[in-house]
N, C-alpha and C positions, 0 to 999 in steps of 0.2 A: 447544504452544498459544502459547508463546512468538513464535513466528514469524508465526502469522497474525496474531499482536495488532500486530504490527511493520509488516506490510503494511497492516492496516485504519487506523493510526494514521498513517502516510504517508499514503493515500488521506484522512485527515479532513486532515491538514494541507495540502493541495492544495485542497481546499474550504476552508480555511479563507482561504486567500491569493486564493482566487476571489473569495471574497466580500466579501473586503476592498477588492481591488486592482476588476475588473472593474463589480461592483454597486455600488462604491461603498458599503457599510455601517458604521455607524460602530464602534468600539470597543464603545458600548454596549447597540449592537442586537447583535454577534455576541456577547457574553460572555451576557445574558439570555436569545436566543432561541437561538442554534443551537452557542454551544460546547457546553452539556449534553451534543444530540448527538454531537457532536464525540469527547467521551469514553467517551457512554454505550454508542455501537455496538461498537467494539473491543472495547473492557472485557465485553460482555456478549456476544458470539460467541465470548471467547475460553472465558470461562466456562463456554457453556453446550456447546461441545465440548468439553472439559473432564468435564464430570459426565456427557453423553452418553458418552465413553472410556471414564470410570470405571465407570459400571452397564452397560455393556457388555460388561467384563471387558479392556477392547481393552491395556490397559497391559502391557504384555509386554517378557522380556529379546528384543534384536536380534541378540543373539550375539555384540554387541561389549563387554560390560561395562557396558552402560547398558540402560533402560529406552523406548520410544517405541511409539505408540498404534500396533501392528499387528494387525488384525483376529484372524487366529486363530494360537494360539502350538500350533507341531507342533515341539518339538525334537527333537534325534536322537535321545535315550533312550526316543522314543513309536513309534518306528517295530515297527509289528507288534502296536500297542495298539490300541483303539476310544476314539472321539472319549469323553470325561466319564471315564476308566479312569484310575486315579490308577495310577503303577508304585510297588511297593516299593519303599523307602529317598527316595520324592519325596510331596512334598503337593499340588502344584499339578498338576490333573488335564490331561490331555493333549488338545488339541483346543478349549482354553479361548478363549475368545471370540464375539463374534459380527457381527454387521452388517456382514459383509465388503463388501456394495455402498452401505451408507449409508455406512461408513467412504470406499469408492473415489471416490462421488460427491460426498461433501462435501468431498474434498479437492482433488477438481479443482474444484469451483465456488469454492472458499476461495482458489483461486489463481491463478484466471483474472478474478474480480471485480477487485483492484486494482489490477491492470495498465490494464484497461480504462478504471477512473476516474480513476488519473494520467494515464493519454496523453490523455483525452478535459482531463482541467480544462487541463492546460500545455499541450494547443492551443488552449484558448479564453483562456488568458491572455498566449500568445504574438499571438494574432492581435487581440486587444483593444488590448496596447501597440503591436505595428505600424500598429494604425489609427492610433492617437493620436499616434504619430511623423510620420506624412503629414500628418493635421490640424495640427499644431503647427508643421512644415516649411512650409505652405502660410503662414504668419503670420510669416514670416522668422526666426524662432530659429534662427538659423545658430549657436551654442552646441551645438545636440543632432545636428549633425551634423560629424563631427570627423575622414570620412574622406577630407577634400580637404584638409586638414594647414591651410587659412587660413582666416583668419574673412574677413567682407564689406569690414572696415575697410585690412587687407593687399590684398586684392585691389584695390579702389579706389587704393592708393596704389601699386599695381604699374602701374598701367594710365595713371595721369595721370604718371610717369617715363617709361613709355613716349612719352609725345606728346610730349616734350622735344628 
């Protein structure tokens, strides 16, 4: 749950520079109105996947020495049991789990949303400052362009040594 908390908390911090940088909104319009969200979406996906894993049963060893939400746990020792059959010498019943397509679809829609809302905000915030670099060029701030190596002042004084 870790990780999608990480992805959703990326995707708010991309809105958060949107709305800062782009909308122009002040400090204390994003801290009252939209950081809340900000914190309260991740926080509250990650949790409620979270308790959905857990009353699901979906928590399970991988077989590597740790634990992660895999729909249904068939380890090798089940082999030749029926799904809910506990074997001698084990407690945890074989075949435990459940919501194998809630689990498959929630985790692709879990990690296909913030891909999409990063690429989408840093294009609209890529393409918000390229405007404003044209509009500001248009008004001679030859400071904000720095890849002709001279400012206007250089160039004037290369040009009147030249007529000499």
């Amino acid at each position: 749950m870790g990780m999608m908390m990480t992805l959703f908390y990326s995707c708010s911090l991309n809105i958060y520079y949107l709305t800062l940088i782009k909308y122009n909104k002040s400090n204390m319009y994003i801290r009252k109105k939209i950081e809340p969200f900000l914190h309260a979406v991740p926080i509250s996906l990650a949790v409620i996947a979270g308790i959905i894993g857990l009353v699901n049963n979906s928590y399970n060893d991988v077989g590597a020495g740790d634990c992660a939400t895999t729909p249904i746990y068939n380890p090798p020792h089940c082999l030749g049991y029926e799904d809910g059959e506990v074997r001698e010498g084990f407690t945890i019943p074989c075949g435990r789990g459940q919501g194998e397509k809630l689990h498959t679809i929630g985790g692709i829609v879990a990690m296909m949303i913030p891909p999409v809302v990063i690429g989408v905000s840093l294009g609209m915030l890529y393409r918000h400052v390229s405007n404003q670099e044209k509009i500001i060029s248009r008004y001679g701030a030859g400071s904000l362009n720095t890849s002709s190596g001279q400012s206007s002042s250089d160039q004037n004084r290369d040009r009147s040594y030249s007529r000499a």
